[in-house]
C-alpha positions in Angstrom: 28.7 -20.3 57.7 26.0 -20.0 60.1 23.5 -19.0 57.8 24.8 -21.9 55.4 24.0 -24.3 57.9 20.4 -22.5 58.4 19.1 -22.5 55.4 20.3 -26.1 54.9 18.1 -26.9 57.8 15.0 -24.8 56.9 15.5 -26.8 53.3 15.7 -30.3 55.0 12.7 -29.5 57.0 10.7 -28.5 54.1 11.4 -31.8 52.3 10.5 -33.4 55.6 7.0 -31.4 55.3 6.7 -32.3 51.8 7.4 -36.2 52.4 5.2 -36.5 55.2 2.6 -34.5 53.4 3.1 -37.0 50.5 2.9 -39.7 52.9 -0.4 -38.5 54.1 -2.2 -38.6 50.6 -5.4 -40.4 50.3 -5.9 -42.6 46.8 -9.1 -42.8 45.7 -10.3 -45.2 42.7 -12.7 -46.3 40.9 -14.9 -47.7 38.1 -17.0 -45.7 35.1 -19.9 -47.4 33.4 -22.4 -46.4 31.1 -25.8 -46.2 32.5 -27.3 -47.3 30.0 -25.3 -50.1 28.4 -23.1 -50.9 31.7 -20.2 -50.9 29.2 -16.8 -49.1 30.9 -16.4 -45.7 29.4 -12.6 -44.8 28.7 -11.1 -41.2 28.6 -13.5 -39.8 31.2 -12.6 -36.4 33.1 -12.4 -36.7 36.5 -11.5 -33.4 38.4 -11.6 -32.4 41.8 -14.0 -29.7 42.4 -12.7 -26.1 42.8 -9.1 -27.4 41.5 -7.2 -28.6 38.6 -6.3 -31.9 40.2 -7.5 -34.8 38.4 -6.9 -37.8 35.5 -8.8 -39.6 32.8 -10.4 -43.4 33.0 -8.4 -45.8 31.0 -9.6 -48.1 28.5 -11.2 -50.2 31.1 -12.7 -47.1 32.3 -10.7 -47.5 35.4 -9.5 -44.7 37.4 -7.3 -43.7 40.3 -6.3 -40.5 41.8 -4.3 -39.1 44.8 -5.7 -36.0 46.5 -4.3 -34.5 49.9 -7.4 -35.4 52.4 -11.0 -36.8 52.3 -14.1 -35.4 51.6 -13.6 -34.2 48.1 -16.5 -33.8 45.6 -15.3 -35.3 42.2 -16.2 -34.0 38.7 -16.9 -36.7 36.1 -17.5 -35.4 32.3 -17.0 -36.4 28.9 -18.8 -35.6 25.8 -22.0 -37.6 24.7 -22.4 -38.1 29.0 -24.4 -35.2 31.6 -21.4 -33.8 33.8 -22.1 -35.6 37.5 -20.6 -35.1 40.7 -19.8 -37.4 43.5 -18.6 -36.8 46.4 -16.5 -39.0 48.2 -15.3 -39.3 51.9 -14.1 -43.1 52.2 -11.0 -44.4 50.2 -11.8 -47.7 51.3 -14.4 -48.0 48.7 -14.4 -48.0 44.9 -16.0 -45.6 43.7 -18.7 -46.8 41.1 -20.4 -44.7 38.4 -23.7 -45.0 36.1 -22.8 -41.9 33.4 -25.8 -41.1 32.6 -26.1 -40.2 29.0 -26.4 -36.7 27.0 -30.0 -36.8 25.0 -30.2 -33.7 23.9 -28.9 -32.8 20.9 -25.8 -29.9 20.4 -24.3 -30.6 23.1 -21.1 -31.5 21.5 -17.9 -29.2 22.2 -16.4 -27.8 19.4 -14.0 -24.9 18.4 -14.1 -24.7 15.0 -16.4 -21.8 14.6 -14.8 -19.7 17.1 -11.2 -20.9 18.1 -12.5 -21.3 21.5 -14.3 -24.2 23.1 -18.4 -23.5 22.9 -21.3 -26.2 22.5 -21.9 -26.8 18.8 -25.6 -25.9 19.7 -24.2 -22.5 20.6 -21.9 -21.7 17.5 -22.4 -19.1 16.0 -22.1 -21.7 12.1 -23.1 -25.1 11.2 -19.8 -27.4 12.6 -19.7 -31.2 11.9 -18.0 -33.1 14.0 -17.1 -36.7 14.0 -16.4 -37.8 17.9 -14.5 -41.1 18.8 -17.8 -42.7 18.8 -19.0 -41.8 15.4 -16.0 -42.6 13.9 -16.2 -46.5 14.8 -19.6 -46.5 13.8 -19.1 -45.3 10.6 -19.5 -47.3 7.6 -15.9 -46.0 6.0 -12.7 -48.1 5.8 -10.3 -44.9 7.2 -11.4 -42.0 9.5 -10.6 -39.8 6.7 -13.1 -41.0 4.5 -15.5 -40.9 6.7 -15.3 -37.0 6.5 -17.3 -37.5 2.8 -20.2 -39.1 4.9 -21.1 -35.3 6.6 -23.8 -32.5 5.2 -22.3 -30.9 2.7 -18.5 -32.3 1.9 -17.6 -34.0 -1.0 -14.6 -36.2 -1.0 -12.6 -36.4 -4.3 -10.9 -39.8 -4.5 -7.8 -39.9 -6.8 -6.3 -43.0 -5.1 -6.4 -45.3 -2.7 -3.9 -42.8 -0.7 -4.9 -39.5 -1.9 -8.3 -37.9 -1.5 -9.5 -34.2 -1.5 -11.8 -32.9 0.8 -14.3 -30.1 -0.7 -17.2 -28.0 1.1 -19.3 -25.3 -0.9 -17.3 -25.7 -4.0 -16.9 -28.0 -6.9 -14.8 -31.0 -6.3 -11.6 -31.0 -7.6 -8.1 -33.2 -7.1 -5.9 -30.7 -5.3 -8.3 -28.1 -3.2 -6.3 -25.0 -2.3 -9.4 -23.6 -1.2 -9.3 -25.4 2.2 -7.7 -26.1 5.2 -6.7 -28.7 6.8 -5.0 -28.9 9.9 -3.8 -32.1 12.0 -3.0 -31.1 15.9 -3.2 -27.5 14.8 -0.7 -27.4 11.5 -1.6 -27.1 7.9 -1.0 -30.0 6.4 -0.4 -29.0 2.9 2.7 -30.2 0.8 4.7 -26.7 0.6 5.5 -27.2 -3.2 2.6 -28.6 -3.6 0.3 -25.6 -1.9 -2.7 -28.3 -1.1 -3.3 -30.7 1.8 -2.1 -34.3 0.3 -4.4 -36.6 2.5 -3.9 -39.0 4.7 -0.2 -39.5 3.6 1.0 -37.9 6.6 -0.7 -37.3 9.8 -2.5 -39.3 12.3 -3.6 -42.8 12.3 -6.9 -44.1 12.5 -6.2 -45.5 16.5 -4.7 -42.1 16.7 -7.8 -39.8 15.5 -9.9 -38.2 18.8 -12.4 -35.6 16.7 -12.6 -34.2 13.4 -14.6 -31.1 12.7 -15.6 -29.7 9.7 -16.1 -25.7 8.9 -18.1 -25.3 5.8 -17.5 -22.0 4.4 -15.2 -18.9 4.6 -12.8 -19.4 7.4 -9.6 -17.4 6.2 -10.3 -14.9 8.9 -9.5 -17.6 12.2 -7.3 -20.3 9.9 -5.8 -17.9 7.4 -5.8 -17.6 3.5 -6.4 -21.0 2.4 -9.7 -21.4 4.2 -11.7 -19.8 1.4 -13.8 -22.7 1.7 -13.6 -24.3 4.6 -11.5 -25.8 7.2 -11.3 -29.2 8.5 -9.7 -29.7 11.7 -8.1 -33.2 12.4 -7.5 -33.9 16.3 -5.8 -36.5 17.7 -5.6 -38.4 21.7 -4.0 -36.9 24.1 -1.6 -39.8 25.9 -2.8 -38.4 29.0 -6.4 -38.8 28.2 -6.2 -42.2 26.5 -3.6 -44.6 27.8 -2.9 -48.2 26.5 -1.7 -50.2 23.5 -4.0 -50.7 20.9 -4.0 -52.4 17.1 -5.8 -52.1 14.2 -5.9 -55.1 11.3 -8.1 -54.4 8.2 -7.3 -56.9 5.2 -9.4 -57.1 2.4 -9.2 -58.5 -1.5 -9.4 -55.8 -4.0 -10.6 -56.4 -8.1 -12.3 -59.6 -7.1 -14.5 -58.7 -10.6 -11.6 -59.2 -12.5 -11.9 -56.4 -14.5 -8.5 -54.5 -14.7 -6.6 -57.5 -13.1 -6.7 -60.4 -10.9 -7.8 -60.1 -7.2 -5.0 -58.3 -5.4 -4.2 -58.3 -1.1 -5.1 -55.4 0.5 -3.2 -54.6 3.9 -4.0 -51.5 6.7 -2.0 -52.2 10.0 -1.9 -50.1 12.3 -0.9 -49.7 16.3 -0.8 -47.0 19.1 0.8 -47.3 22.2 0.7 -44.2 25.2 1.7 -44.3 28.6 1.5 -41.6 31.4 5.0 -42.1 33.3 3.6 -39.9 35.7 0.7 -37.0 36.7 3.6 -35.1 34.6 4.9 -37.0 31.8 3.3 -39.1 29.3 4.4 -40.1 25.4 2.9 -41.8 22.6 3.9 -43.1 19.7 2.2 -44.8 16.4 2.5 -46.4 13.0 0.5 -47.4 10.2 1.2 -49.6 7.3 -1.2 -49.4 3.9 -0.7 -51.5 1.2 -2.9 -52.2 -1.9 -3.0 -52.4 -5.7 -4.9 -49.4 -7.0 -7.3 -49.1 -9.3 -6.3 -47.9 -12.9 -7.2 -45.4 -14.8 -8.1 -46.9 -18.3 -10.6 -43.9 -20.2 -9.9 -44.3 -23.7 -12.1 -41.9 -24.6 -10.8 -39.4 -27.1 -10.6 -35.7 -26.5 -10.2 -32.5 -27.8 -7.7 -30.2 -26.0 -6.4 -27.0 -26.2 -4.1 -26.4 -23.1 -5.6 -27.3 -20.1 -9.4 -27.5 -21.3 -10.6 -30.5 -23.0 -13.5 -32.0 -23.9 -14.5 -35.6 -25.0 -14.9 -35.9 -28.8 -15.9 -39.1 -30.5 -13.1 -41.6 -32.4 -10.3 -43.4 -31.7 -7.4 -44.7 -33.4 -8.7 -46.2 -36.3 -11.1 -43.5 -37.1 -8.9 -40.8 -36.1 -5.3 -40.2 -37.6 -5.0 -36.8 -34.7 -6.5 -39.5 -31.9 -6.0 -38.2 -28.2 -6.8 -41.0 -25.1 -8.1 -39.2 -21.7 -5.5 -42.1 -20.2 -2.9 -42.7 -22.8 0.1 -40.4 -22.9 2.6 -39.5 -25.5 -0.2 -38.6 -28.3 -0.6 -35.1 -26.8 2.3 -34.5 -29.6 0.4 -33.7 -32.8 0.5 -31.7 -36.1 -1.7 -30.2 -38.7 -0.5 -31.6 -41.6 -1.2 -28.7 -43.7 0.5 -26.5 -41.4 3.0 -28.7 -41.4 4.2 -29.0 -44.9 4.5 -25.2 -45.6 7.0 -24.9 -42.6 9.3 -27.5 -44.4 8.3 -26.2 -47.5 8.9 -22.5 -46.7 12.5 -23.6 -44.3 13.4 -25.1 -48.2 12.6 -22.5 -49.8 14.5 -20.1 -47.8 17.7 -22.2 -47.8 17.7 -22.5 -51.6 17.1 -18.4 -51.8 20.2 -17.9 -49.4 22.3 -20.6 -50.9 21.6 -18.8 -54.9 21.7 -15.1 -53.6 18.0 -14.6 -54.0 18.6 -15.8 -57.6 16.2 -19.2 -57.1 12.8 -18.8 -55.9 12.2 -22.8 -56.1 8.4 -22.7 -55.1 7.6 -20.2 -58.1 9.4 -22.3 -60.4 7.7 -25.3 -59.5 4.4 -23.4 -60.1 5.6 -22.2 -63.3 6.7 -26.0 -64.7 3.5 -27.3 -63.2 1.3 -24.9 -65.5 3.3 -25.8 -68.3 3.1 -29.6 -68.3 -0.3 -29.2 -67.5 -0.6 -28.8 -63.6 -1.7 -33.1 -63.4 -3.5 -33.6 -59.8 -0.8 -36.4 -59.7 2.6 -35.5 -61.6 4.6 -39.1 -62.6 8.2 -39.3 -61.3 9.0 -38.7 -65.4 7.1 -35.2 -65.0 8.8 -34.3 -62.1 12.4 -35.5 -63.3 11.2 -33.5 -66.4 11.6 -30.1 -63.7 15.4 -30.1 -64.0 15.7 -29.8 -67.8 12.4 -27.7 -68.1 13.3 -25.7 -71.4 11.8 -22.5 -70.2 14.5 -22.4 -67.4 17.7 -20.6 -68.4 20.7 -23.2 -68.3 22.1 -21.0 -65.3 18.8 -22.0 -63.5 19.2 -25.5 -65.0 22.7 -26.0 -63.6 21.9 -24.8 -60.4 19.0 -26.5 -59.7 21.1 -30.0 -60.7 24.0 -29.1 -58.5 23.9 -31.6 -55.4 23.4 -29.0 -52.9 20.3 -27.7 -54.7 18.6 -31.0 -56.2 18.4 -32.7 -52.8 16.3 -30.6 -50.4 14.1 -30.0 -53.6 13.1 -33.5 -53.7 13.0 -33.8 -50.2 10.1 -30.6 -50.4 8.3 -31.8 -53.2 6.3 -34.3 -51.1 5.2 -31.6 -49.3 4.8 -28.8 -52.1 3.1 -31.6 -54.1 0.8 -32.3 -50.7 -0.2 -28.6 -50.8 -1.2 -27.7 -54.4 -3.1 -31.0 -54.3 -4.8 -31.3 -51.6 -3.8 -34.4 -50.8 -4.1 -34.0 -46.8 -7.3 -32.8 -46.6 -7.2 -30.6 -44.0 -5.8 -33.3 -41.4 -3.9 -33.3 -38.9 -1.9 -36.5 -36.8 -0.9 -37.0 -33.7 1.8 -39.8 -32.3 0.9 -42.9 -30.9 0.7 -42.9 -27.4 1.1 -45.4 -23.8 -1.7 -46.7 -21.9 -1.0 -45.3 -18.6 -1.1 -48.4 -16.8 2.6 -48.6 -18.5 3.7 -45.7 -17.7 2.5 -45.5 -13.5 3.1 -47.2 -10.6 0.0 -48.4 -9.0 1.3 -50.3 -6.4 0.5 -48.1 -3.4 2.2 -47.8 0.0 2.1 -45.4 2.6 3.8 -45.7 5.8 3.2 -43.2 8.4 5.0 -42.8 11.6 3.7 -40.6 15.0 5.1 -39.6 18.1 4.6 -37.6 20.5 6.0 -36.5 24.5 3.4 -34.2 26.8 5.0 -32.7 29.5 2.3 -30.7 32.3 4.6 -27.4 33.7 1.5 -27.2 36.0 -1.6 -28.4 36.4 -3.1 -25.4 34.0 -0.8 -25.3 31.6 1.0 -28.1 29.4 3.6 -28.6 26.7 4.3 -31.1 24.3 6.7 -31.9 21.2 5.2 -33.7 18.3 7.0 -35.1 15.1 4.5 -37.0 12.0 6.6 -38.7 9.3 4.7 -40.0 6.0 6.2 -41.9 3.0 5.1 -44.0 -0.1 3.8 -44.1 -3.4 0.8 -43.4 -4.9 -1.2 -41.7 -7.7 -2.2 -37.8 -8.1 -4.4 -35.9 -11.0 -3.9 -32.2 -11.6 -3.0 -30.5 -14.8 -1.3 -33.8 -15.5 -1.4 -37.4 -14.2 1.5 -37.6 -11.3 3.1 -40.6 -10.1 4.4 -40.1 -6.7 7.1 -42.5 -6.1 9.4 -43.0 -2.7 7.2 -39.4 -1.6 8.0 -38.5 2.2 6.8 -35.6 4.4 7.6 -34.5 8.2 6.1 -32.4 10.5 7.5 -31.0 13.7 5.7 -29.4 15.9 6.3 -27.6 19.6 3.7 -26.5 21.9 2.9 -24.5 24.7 -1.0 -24.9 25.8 -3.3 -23.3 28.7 -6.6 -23.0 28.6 -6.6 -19.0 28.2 -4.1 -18.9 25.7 -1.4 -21.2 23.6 2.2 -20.7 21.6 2.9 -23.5 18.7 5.7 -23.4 16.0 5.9 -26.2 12.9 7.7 -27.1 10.1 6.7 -28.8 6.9 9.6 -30.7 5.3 8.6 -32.1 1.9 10.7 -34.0 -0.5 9.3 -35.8 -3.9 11.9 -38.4 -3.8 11.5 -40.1 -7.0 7.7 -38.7 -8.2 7.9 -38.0 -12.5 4.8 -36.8 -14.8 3.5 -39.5 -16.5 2.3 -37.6 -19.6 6.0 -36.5 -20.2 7.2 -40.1 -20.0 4.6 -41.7 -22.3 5.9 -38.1 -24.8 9.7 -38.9 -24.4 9.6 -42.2 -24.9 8.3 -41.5 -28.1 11.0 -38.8 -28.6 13.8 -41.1 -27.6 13.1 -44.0 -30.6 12.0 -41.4 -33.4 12.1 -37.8 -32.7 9.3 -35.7 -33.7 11.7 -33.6 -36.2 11.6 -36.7 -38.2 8.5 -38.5 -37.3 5.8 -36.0 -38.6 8.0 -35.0 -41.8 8.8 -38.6 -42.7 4.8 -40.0 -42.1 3.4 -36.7 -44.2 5.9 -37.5 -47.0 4.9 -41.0 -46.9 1.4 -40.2 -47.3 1.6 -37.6 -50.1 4.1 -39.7 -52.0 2.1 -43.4 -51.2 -1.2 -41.3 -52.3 0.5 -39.8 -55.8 2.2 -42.6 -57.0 -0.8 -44.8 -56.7 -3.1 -42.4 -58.3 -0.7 -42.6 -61.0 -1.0 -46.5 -60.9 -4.7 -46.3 -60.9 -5.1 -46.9 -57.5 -7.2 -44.5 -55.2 -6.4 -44.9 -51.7 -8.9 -44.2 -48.6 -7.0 -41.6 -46.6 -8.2 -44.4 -43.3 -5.9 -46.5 -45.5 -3.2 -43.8 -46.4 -3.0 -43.2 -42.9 -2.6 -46.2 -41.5 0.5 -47.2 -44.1 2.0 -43.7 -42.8 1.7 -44.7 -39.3 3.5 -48.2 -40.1 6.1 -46.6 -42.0 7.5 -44.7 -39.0 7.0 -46.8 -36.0 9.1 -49.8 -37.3 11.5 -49.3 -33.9 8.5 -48.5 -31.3 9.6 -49.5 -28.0 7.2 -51.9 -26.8 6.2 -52.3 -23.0 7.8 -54.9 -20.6 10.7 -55.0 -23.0 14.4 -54.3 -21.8 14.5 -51.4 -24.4 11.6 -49.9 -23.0 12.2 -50.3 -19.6 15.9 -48.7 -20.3 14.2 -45.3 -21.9 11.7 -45.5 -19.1 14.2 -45.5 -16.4 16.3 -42.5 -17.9 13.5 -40.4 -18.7 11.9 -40.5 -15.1 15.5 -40.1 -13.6 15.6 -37.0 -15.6 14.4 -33.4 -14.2 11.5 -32.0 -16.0 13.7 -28.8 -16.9 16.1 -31.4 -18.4 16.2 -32.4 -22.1 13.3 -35.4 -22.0 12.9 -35.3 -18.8 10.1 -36.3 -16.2 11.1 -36.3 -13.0 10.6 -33.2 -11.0 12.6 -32.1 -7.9 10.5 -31.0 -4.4 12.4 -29.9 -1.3 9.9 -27.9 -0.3 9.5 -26.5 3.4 7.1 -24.7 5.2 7.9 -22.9 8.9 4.7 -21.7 11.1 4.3 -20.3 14.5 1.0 -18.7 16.1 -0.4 -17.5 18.9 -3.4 -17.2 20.7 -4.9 -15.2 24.2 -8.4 -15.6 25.4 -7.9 -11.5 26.8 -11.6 -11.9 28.3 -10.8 -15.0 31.1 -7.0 -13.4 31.3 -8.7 -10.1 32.6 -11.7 -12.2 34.2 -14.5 -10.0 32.5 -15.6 -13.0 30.2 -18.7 -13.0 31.9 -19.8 -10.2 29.9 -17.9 -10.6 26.5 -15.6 -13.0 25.2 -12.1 -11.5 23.3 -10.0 -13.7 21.5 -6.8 -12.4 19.7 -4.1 -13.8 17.5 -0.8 -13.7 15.6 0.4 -16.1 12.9 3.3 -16.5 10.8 4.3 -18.3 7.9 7.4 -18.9 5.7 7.4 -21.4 2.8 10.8 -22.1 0.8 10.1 -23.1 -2.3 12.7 -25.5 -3.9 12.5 -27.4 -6.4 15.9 -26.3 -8.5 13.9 -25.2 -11.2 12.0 -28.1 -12.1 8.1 -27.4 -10.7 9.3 -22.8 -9.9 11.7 -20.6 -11.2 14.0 -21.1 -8.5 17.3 -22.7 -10.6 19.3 -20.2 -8.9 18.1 -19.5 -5.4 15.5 -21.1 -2.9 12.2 -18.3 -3.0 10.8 -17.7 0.5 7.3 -16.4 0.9 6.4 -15.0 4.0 2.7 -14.9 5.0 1.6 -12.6 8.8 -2.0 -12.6 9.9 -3.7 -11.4 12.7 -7.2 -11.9 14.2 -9.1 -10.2 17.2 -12.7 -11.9 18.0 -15.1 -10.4 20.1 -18.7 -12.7 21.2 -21.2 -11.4 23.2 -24.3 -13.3 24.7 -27.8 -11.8 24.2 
């Protein structure tokens, strides 16, 4: 008991000591201008020499901070400003700063090129980086398109949501060549295996730095930085304290071109708060809203699966026409080709159903030679085939019977088309759907940050992050993609010192209702007039339309033959904007892709990271003579997408990725 009530008293002295000690705090405060401009600089360091005590100016560039006694020399830095000191021995007095500002050039702080903080002057490879400053002057609408204003990057837009970053490479829609990372994680859709923009991530308001790595990278950011890496950093609520908004509204197609002018909306807000010197939060949104642009290249091309090229033609001038941006007429047939499948599936049937007895297409040959072989038989001639005297009556009774006679007529079209050349070498193709039928261009994306820093000590902090993305918008690849009701999450805990950090992430992706739009344009065709009847019904119409008007002394153009074929089967086409159409639509996109006419495609997707990272060099203080950095990373991705994007119909594939990377940098 008596050494209860001892150490109760040795602990109520201590918190005695500690109050008074508290009590006896000085608060210093204070103003920071620019010497130059005398505007207030925000997110300024200010340290206390010799510690890690110290805060960050607010947005006012105002400052306070409590230290234990008086004198203390202050540190004041921030980049673009010359570090200055000041030392300060009366709290009475604001203290008052001119910053004077950095001229010479490189001396920005980056860490792209090495994973550890360095002047950009002293990199060991060309870094751009975009600071807070640069950003707001630059002539872009979003932060991330300012990126395609920097040496040597190349921004691909596909649409108003969805842009691809390239460096030493051609530009492409979909780079899975480079990296990009927000706060540290990859930012690629797992099921996707590319970065996909600015749909999830950071806010403009949000956005600190951005650095660019042109060139290889894979060894410090792993095996997708073949490229490059682009590094997208965001404020620390610690650093930059406030609430802040953001309105951009603009008119879009004022020219009139594709459509009448359309609203366009970006809104956006960040709000952080420090609670104490230990516990801060921020959290974020941003609203964007716009009609986009459509894609409306009419062009005609030539393709053979994935490579195309435009050819001239269109429509009218060419029966096997296929628009860069219409989709459905991908579906085409030689009509050659055609005919002797049907004409060789008849064929076949009538040799099973006689016991090999009845070769039909050697007979025809046969009665064709006999009455003369006519370019263009009359229907008498070819009625005349049944009774043909040189056929035994065995023959002749078979071939009347009603299980012979009927697929014979139904190939004669086709046999006919052959001997005759009637088809000249041709071949057709469906008639397809602009895409602006088949896509949704309204675009919105709504993206939603937030984030709680938590300092264990002065040296070292931790902080839990979570980024939320959704909308719709428009993507190219090996086929046009409409991304409907899309959403994305990141997650992200951290553990950060300035020797060394621990992170883990995941990547949770889901497609929501996103469908190919060159499958829907296809099966909407399919779903009025399949294909199995479509091509046989338009070549029999052509060959029969072209004989029996030879016949009447009429010689029909094949632009004009064609163009009666084409009428002849799309009596029932579903036009656009009608309930019918709309109906088909709807089905089809509800539909998986591995689905009979189906276009939707399934992505729940996820992607789990951790790495880590130990400057060894300032942990066993001999960094004054060599600098080692070492690291460990991990990666899982779990691809499912039940079948309908990888083979996966029966289990979720995991693909785990380790890497490893020990760096050593010496002065000279």
């Amino acid at each position: 008991m008596r050494k209860s009530y001892s150490f109760l008293a040795a602990w109520l002295v201590t918190c005695l000591f500690a109050i008074n000690a508290n009590a006896q705090s000085v608060t210093v405060s204070g103003t920071v201008k620019n010497g130059s401009t005398k505007e207030n600089v925000p997110a300024v360091s200010i340290r206390v020499k010799g510690t890690d005590q110290g805060t960050y100016t607010n947005s006012d560039g105002i400052f306070t901070l409590k230290v234990a006694k008086l004198p203390v020399v202050l540190v004041f830095t921030s980049i673009g400003f010359e570090d200055q000191e000041l030392t300060v021995s009366d709290a009475s007095k604001p203290v008052n700063i001119d910053f004077k500002v950095n001229t010479t050039m490189g001396q920005d702080v980056v860490v792209a090129a090495s994973r550890s903080a360095q002047r950009s002057l002293d990199a060991p490879v060309t870094v751009e980086r975009l600071n807070r400053a640069k950003l707001l002057a630059s002539a872009a609408p979003t932060a991330y398109e300012a990126i395609g204003n920097e040496k040597g990057v190349d921004v691909h837009t596909a649409s108003l949501t969805f842009r691809t970053v390239t460096t030493r490479g051609f530009v492409s829609s979909g780079n899975t060549r480079l990296n990009q990372l927000i706060d540290g994680m990859d930012n690629q859709a797992p099921g996707l295996n590319f970065s996909v923009s600015s749909i999830v991530g950071l806010s403009d308001l949000d956005v600190d730095n951005i650095e660019i790595l042109a060139g290889a990278s894979s060894a410090l950011y792993g095996s997708g930085g073949m490229n490059g890496t682009v590094l997208i950093n965001s404020k620390n609520p610690f650093k930059y304290e406030g609430f802040s908004f953001n309105i951009k509204q603009g008119m879009m197609h004022v020219d009139h071109k594709q459509r009448t002018a359309a609203p366009y909306y970006n809104w956006s807000f960040r709000w952080a708060k420090a609670i104490s010197t230990k516990l801060a939060f921020k959290i974020g949104a941003e609203l964007l809203k716009g009609s986009d642009w459509e894609a409306e290249d009419y062009r005609n091309k030539q393709q053979v699966g994935v490579l195309s090229q435009v050819v001239g033609g269109n429509r009218r001038s060419d029966p096997n026409f296929n628009g860069i941006n219409i989709y459905g007429d991908e579906t085409s047939a030689d009509m050659n080709g055609f005919s002797f499948y049907l004409q060789d599936k008849t064929r076949r049937g009538i040799l099973a159903a006689s016991g090999g007895a009845i070769d039909v297409v050697n007979l025809l040959n046969i009665y064709m030679g006999a009455i003369g072989n006519p370019v263009y038989p009359t229907n008498a001639q070819l009625a005349g085939f049944y009774t043909f005297a040189g056929f035994p009556a065995l023959l002749q009774a078979t071939l009347q019977s009603p299980q012979i006679s009927t697929p014979v007529n139904t190939m004669l079209p086709f046999y006919l088309g052959l001997k005759n050349n009637y088809f000249n070498k041709a071949s057709i193709s469906r008639t397809g759907y602009n895409e602006q039928d088949l896509v949704d261009y309204n675009t919105l994306n709504v993206k939603v940050t937030g984030a709680v820093h938590y300092k264990i000590s002065d040296r070292i902090e931790a902080s839990i992050s979570s980024y939320f993305g959704t909308g719709t918008t428009v993507y190219t690849g090996a086929e046009r993609y409409s991304l409907r009701n899309f959403k994305m999450a990141q997650h992200k805990a951290e553990v950060k010192a300035k020797h060394w950090m621990v992170r883990g992430y995941t990547t949770q992706e889901n497609a929501g209702d996103s469908y190919i739009g060159g499958a829907l344009g296809a099966f909407i065709n399919e779903s009025y007039n399949p294909s199995s009847n479509w091509f046989p019904t338009y070549i029999a119409t052509f060959s029969q339309t072209r004989r029996l008007n030879a016949n009447a002394g009429n010689i029909l153009s094949d632009d004009s033959l064609h163009r009666l074929s084409r009428t002849a089967v799309e009596g029932g086409r579903l036009v656009p904007g009608t309930v019918a159409f709309n109906a088909a639509a709807n089905k089809i996109k509800s539909t998986p892709v591995n689905k009979p006419f189906g276009a939707k495609f399934l992505d729940k997707s996820d992607l789990y990271a951790a790495e880590t990272q130990f400057n060894v060099s300032d942990i066993a203080h001999f960094s004054d003579k060599v600098e080692i950095i070492a690291g460990l990373s991990w990666k899982q991705w779990a691809m499912n997408s039940q079948g309908t994007i990888f083979s996966d119909t029966t289990q979720v594939i995991r693909v785990n990725e380790y890497g490893g990377y020990l760096q050593l940098k010496k002065k000279c």
